[in-house]
N, C-alpha and C positions, 0 to 999 in steps of 0.2 A: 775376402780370401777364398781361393777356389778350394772347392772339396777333392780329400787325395782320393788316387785312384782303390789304392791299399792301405787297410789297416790293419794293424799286427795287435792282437788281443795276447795281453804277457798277465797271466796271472800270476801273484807274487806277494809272498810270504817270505821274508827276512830275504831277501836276496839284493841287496846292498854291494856288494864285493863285487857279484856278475853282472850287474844292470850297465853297468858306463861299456862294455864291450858287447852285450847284446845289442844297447839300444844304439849303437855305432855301426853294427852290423847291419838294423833293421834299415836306418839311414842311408846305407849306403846300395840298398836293393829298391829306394826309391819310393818305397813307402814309411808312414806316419806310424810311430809306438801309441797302442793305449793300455799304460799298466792299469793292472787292478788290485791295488794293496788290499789284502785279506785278513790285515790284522799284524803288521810287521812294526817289531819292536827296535829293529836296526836302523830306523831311518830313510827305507825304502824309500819310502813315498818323496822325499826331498832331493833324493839321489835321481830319483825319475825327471823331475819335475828339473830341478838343474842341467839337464843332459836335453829339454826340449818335449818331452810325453805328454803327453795325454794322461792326466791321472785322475783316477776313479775311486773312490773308499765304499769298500762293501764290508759293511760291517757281521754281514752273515757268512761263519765260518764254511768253508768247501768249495773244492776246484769247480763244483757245478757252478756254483753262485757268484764263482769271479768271474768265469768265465760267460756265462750271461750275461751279467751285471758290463763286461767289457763288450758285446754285443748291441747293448743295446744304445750304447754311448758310442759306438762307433759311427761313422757316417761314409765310410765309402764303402761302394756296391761291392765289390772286394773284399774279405777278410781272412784273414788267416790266424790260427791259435798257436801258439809256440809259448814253449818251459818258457819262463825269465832266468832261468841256472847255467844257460850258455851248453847245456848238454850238446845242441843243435844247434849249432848256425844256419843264421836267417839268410846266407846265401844258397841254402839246399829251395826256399821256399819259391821263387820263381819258374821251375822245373812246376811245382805244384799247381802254383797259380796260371801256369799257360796250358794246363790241361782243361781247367774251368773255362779259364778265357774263350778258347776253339770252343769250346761245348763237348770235347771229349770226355768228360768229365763232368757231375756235379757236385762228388764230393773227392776233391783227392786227398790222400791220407800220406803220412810218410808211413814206412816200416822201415824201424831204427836197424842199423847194422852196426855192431860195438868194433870200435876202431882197434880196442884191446880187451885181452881178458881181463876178465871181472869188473868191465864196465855196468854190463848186467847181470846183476848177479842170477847165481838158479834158479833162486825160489823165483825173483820176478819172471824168469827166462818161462818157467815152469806154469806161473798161476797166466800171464799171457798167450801159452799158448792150449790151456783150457777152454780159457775166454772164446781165445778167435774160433778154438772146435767148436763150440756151442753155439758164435756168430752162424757158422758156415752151417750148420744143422736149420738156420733161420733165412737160405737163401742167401746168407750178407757174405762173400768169398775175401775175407780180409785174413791174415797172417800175423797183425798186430794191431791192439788196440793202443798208437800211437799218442801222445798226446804234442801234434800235428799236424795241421789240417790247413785245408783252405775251400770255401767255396762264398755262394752270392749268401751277404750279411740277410738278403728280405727273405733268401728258401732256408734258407739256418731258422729263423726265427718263426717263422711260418710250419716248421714240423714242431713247434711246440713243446719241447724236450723240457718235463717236467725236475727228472733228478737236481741237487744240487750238491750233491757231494760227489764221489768217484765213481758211484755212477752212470755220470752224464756220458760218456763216452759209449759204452755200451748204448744206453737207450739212444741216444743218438745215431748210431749205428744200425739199431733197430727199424726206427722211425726213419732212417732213410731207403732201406731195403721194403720196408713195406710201403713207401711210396714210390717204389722202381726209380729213385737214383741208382745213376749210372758212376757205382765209387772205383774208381781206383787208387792206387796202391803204389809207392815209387820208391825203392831204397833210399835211406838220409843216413849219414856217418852220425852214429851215436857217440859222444864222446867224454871223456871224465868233466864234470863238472866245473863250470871255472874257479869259481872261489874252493874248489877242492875238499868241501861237503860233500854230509851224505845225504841221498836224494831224501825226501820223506815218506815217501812210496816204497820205491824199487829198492832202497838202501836197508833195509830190515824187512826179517821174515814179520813181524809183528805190521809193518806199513803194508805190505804186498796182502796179508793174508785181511786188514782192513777193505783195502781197496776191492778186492775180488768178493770179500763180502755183501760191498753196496753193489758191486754188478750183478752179483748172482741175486741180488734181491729184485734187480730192473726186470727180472724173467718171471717173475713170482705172476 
């Protein structure tokens, strides 16, 4: 069986409801799903696994650690990270991925645009755009630390991004500006959730104020 071109890294935690419409999505932009169940007590992993995924059990809790842990199981030169909650559709991510392709790019990022209010709420609106001031004090010129992305699975792994909890995103960010990749940036329709949850992060001031916690620790 040939190896895909694109693999889609979907960390995920209880997201059962959004998987069968993510992983449809992912499908139909022509690349292979590989979830990363993080500990999901809904069934996840069977819902994946049913729909055609790549499934991966990481038993160490944190977005870093799924998101690795779906890194390193992947196998096409290509990869891309996207929510598994349907916030994003996986047809924003080809825009992404044809800027790596060309070489204009070696990291492209989305930066979410909320389709309605109070998709994001303030405080994330708020603790995100600390984050990216503090990126941009570091050389790295991003507006959102998206959880988004797409570049070559061997220069992802090869900056060595220790974090594994929330975060990975920042040090990763980090460790790409301080090896002069060239990131950009491309607006993605942020949009309400599919299964119509709340995010774990962005959806409470208590998630938002964790996350920005593990980042501002990645500067320490």
């Amino acid at each position: 069986m040939d190896e895909p071109e694109v693999d889609v890294v979907l960390p995920c935690l209880n997201e059962a409801a959004a998987l069968p419409g993510v992983l449809d999505g992912v499908r139909a932009i022509g690349a292979r799903a590989v979830v990363v169940d993080n500990g999901s007590t809904d069934g996840s992993a069977e819902v994946a696994a049913a729909h055609g995924a790549v499934v991966v059990t990481e038993s160490r809790p944190g977005y870093g650690a799924a998101v690795h842990a779906g890194l390193v199981r992947a196998d096409a030169a290509l990869v891309c990270v996207l929510d598994a909650d349907g916030s994003v559709d996986p047809a924003e991510l080809p825009a992404l991925l044809e800027l790596v392709r060309t070489g204009a790019a070696d990291l492209a990022a989305g930066r979410r645009v909320p389709v309605e209010r109070g998709v994001l709420p303030w405080h994330a609106r708020a603790g995100n755009a600390l984050l990216a001031g503090l990126l941009r004090r570091h050389g790295v010129a991003v507006r959102d630390l998206a959880p988004v992305r797409a570049a070559r699975r061997a220069d992802l792994l090869a900056l060595g991004v220790q974090d594994r909890a929330f975060g990975y995103p920042l040090e990763l960010l980090l460790r790409a500006g301080r090896a002069g990749w060239r990131v950009r940036e491309l607006p993605v329709a942020y949009r309400p959730r599919a299964a119509g949850t709340t995010s774990k992060v962005s959806g409470s001031i208590r998630g938002t104020a964790r996350a920005a916690r593990d980042m501002i620790g990645v500067l320490r």
